[in-house]
N, C-alpha and C positions, 0 to 999 in steps of 0.2 A: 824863645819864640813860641807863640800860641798856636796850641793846636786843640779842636773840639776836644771835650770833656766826657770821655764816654761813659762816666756814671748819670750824668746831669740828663733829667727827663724833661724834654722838651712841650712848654704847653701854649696852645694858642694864645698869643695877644699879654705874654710874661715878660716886663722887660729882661731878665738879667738872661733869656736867651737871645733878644737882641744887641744887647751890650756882647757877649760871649761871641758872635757869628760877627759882629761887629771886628774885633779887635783878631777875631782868627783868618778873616778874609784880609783884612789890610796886612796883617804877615806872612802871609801863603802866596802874596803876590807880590812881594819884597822878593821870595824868594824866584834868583835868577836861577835855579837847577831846575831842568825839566824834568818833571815829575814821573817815577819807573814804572812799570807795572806792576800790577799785583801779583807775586811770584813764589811766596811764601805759602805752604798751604800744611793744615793738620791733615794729614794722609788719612784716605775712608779706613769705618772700623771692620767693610769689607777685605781691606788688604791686609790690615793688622791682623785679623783673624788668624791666616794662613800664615802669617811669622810673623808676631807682634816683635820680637828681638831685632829683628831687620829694621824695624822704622823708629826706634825710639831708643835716645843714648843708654848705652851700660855704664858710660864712667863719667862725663861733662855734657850738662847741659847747658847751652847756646841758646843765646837769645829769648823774648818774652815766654815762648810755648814752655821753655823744658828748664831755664836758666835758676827759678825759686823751687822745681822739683826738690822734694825735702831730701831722699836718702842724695842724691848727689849736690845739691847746696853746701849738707854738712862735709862731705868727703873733698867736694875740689873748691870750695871759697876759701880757702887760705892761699890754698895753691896758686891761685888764679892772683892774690892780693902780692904774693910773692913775688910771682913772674913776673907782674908789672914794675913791682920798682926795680928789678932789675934793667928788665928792655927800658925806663925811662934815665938811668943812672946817665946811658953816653949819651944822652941831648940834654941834661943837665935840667930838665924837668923839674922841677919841685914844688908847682902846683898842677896837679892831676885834675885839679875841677876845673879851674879856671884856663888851663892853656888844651885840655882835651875835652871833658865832659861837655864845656858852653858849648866849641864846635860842633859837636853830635845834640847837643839839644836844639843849635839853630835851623838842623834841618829834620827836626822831628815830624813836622808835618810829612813830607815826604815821608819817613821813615813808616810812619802810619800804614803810609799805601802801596806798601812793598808786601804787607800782611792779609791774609785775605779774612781774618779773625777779627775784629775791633778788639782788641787790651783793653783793660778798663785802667790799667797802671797810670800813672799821670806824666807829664813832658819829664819831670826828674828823675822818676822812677826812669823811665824808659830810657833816657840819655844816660842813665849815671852805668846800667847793667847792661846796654851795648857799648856802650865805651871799653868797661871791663873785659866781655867779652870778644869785643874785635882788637885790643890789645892781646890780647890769650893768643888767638887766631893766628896773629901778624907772627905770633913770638914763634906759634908750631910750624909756620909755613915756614920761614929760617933755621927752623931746625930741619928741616927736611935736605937743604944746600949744607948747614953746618951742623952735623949731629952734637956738637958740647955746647954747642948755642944755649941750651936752654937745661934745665935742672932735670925733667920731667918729659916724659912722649905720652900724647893724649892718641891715642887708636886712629887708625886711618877711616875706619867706617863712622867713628862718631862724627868727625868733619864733616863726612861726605851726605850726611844724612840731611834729609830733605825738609824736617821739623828744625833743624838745627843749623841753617844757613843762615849767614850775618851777611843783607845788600852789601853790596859793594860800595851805594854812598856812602855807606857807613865807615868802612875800611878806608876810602879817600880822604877824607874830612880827619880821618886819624893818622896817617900816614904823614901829608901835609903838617900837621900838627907837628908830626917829631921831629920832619926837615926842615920846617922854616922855611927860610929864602931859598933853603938847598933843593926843593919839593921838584921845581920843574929841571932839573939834572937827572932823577932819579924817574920819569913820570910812568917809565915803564917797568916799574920794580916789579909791583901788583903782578899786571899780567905775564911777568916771568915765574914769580911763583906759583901762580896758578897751573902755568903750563907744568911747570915742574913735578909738581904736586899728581894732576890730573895723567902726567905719563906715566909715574910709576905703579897709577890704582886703575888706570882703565882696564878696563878687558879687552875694548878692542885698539886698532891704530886708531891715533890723532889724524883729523888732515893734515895737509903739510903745510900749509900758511895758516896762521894762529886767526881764530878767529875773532870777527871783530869787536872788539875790546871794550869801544864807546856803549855797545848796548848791551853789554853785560849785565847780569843783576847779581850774581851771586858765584860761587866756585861751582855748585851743582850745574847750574845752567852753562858757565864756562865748558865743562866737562859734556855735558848734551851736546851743545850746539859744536863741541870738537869732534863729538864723534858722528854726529849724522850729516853733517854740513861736507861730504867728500865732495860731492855735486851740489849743482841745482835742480832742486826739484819743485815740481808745481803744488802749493797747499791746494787739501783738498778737503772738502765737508764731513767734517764726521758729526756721525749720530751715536747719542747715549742710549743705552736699553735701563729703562728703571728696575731692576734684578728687585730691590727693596717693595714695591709694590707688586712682583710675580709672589712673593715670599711671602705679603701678607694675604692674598688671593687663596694661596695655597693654606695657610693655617686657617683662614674660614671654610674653604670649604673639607676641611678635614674636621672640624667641631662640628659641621652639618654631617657628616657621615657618622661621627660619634653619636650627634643627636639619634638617627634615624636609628641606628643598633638599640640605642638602650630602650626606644620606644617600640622597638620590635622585639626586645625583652618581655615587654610585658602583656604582649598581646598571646593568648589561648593556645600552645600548640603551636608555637614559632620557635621551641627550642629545638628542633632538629637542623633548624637555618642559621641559629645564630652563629654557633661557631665558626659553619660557611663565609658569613658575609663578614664576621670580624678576619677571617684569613686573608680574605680577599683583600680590605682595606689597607691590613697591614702589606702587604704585597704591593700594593696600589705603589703607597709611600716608600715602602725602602727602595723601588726604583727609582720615585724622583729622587729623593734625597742621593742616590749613586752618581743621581746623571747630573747635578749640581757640584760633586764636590770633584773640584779641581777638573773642571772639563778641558782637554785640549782640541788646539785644533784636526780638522779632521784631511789627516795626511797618513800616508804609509811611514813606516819608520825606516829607517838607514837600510838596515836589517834586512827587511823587508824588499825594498827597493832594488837594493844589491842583486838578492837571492833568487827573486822572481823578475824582477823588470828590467836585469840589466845594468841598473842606471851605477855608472861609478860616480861619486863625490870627487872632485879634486877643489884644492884650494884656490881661488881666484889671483888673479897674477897682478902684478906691481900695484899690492895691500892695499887693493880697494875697499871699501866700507859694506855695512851693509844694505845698501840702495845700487849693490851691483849684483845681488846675488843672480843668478840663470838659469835655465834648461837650454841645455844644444842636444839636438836629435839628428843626426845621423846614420852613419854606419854603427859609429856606435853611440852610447848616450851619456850624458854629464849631468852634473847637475853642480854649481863652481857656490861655491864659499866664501866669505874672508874667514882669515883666522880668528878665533877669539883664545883669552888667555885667562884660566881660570884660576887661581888661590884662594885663600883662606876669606877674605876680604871679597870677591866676586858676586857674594848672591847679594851682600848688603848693596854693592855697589848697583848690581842690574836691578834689582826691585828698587829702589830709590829712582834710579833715572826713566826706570817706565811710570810709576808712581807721577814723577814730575812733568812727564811728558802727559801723561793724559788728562792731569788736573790743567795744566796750559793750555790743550787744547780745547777741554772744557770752558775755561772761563776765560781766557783772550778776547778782547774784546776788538782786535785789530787782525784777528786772525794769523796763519800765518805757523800754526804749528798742525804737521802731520802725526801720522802714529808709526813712524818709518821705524821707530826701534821697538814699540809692540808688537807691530806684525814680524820683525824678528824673531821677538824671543817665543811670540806663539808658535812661530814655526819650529823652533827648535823644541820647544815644549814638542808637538808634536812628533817628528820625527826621531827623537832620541826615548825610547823607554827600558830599555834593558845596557847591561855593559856590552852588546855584543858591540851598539849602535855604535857608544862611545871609541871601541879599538879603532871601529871601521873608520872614524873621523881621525882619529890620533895617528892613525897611519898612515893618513894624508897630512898630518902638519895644522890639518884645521881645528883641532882643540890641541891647545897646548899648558901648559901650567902646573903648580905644584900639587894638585887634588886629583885627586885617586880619581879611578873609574867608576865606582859603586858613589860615592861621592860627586862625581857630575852629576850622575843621574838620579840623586835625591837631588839635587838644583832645579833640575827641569820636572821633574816628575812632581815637584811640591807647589811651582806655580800652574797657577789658574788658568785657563783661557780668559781675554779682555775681552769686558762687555761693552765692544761699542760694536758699530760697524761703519764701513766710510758709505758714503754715495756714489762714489766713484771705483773702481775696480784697479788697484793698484798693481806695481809690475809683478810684488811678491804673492800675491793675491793667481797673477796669472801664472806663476811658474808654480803653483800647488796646483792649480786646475791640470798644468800639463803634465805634472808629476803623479797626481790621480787618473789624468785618461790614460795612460801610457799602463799604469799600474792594473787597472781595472781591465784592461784590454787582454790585458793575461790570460788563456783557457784555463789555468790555473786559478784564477780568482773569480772570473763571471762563471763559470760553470757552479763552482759550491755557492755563491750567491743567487743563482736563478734555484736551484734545488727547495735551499731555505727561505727562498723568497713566497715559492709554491706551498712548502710545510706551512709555512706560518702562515699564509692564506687561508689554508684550510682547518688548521687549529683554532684562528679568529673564527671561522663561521662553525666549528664546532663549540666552541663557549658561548656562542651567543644564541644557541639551541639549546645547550644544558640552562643556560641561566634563564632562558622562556620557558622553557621546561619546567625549571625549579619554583619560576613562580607560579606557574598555576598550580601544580602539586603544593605549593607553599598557600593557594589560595583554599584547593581540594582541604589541607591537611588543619587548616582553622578551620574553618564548618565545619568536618566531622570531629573534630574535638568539644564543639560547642553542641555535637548532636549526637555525638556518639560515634565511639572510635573503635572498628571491629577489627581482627586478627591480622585484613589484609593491610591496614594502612599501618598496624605496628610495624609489622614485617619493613614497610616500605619509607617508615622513618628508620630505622636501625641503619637500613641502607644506604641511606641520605647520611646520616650522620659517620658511617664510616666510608662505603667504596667512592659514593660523588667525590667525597675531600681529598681523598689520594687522586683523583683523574684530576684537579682542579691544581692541586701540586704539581702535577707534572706537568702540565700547560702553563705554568705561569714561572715555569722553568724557565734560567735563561735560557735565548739560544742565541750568542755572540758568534760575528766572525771567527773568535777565535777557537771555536769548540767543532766548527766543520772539520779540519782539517785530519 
């Protein structure tokens, strides 16, 4: 079945792209499958940054993006050649091209638009190396019900990975293939596996009726839409923040600040400034660069909360999701949970499924995806930063799993805050608002914040005195060098150059919340 040619460059008024658009439209529309969404995505090289090992296989790669990766091609393409003719020996199979690969190449169009990348691979290519790979797929999913099912176990995080998900048309069109006539007996294999699969690797509960199956795209999306789908919840608008153009903003106007130094290198009598204004700069920056990397959101931690506000965490009751989390304020105060369950497998699994949550919500074109599991994990990013946080939650039941405590909290303490924001103010959104008024409310806490609030007032309008100061003295101290520089202005660059930079140190000192106490 023809599908566009993604090497072939299209040019006005050429026939063989209307022969080509010809012959690919009259089989796109043979085709009876309605067409998926686009659900595949290469994950930004913003996330990879922060754990490229999370997003990208270690042992098999799946599908177009990762499937011709040279070191694992050479390691599992035999493997992979293996396991097939096995799983094909009991359907008695013994043409691979012909009774599987056509099937997958006649719904390559579609397959196309499952990808959010154009392949430049051809319909053969493409059909011949997902066929192989959703065989693979089909064979590890059955090993997971029958462990001597299969020769070999492929990692549960490589599955799960979001570069490395095989549609589900694809897995249909294969399945059918091995049962034949038997196909509709069996039609809910797939989504049995899946579930299976997706119980033993989630962190958190499944809901309890399986979700629905028809609009499936892939095992990842399986897995999402099982764990946020507890309720009904209203989609709501999110906004992207371009972070990639704050970052080039920021690199020019730091070459302009370089600029401005070196040209005040060279002016008469501006060496008692220069070192100033390079400490400054560099000051400038190593705060942004702090306040970029891995920002969370901005909540008190467990710890915290506990110690000064009261608030006890308990675990949320009959294993609701997380689109139940709470604040209850009374006599005394709560703040309710679900459980999550963390192992070895756990961070690939939660970076993959916010990963694929927010590139959905990005490019959906039908809308219809929130950021209901971002603002989870932002929040836990936030309130979890040391091991005290961690005990306080294990001692309610709400982290559970086989990873240590210093080990949560490299989980959360290594993801990022997400750069989006909604339009709308969501519930978890409201229960950090209550979590902070309650918290801030504290004499304990507004008191050393009004203090510091007052210092740093006043240390702003003292730097912005020394540095009108420094400049006219910086304007004083060119003229008299170009006219003649007597005992008193030496004296009065020495001092510049040594006591101003220590006062200048010490003001651009941090002063965090956390250094009152």
């Amino acid at each position: 079945m023809a599908s566009l040619n993604p090497s072939f460059s299209p040019n006005y008024g050429v026939k063989p792209w209307v022969d080509q658009i010809n012959t690919t439209l009259k089989t796109q529309i043979a085709i009876t499958i309605d067409p998926p969404p686009v659900s595949i995505f290469e994950v930004p090289l913003s996330l990879k940054a922060e754990n490229d090992e999370a997003y990208v296989p270690q042992r098999v790669g799946l599908g177009p993006y990762h499937h011709f990766h040279p070191e694992l091609y050479h390691k599992m393409e035999q493997k992979k050649l293996s396991t097939i003719k096995k799983a094909l020996k009991p359907h008695q199979i013994h043409d691979f091209e012909k009774e599987i690969v056509q099937k997958v190449k006649n719904i390559v169009p579609l397959i196309r638009n499952c990808y959010a990348s154009y392949h430049d691979a051809d319909d053969d290519t493409l059909a011949w190396l997902l066929a192989i790979d959703g065989m693979l797929l089909i064979d590890q999913l059955d090993a997971y019900s029958n462990p001597a099912f299969t020769s070999f176990h492929i990692e549960a995080t490589d599955l799960i990975m979001l570069e490395n998900q095989i549609p589900l048309i694809v897995l249909n069109e294969i399945h059918k293939a091995l049962l034949g006539k038997n196909a509709h007996d069996q039609q809910h294999y797939l989504e049995t596996k899946f579930r299976s699969f997706c119980k033993s690797h989630s962190s958190f509960v499944l809901m309890n009726e399986n979700a629905d199956f028809s609009g499936v795209n892939h095992m990842l999306d399986y897995m999402y839409n099982s764990v946020v789908n507890n309720e009904k919840s209203i989609p709501k608008k999110v906004d992207f923040i371009n972070y990639e153009s704050d970052e080039y903003e920021a690199e020019v106007k730091q070459d302009l600040l370089e600029a401005v130094i070196r040209f005040a290198g060279v002016i008469p009598g501006a060496e008692p400034f220069y070192q100033i204004i390079e400490f400054l700069m560099r000051k400038v920056f190593e705060i942004v660069e702090e306040n970029t990397q891995a920002e969370e959101i901005n909540v008190p931690t467990v710890s915290e909360l506990c110690k000064i506000a009261s608030v006890d965490f308990r675990l949320s009751p009959n294993n609701e999701g997380i689109r139940n989390i709470s604040f209850v304020q009374g006599k005394a105060r709560y703040c309710y949970l679900p459980v999550i369950t963390l192992n070895a497998d756990s961070e690939v699994v939660l970076r993959n499924l916010v990963a694929y949550e927010k590139l959905m919500a990005k490019n959906s074109l039908t809308g219809g995806y929130g950021l209901e599991l971002t603002e989870y994990v932002d929040f836990m990013c936030g309130i979890i930063d040391s091991v005290k946080d961690v005990k306080l939650l294990r001692e309610q039941k709400i982290i559970q799993g086989d990873l240590s405590d210093e080990e949560v909290v490299k989980i959360f303490n290594g993801i990022g805050k997400s750069r989006v924001t909604m339009s709308v103010e969501s519930e978890l959104k409201k229960t950090v608002g209550q979590l902070n008024m309650v918290y801030e409310s504290m004499p304990r806490v507004w008191v050393p914040r009004m203090i510091q609030k007052r210092f740093m007032a006043s240390a702003r309008f003292l730097t912005i005195v020394i540095c009108v100061s420094g400049l006219l003295i910086f304007i004083r101290e060119v003229y008299m060098t170009v006219y003649g520089l007597d005992s008193f202005h030496r004296k009065l660059a020495h001092f510049l150059r040594t006591k101003l930079r220590s006062l200048l140190l010490f003001l651009a000192g941090p002063k965090g919340p956390n250094e009152i106490a």
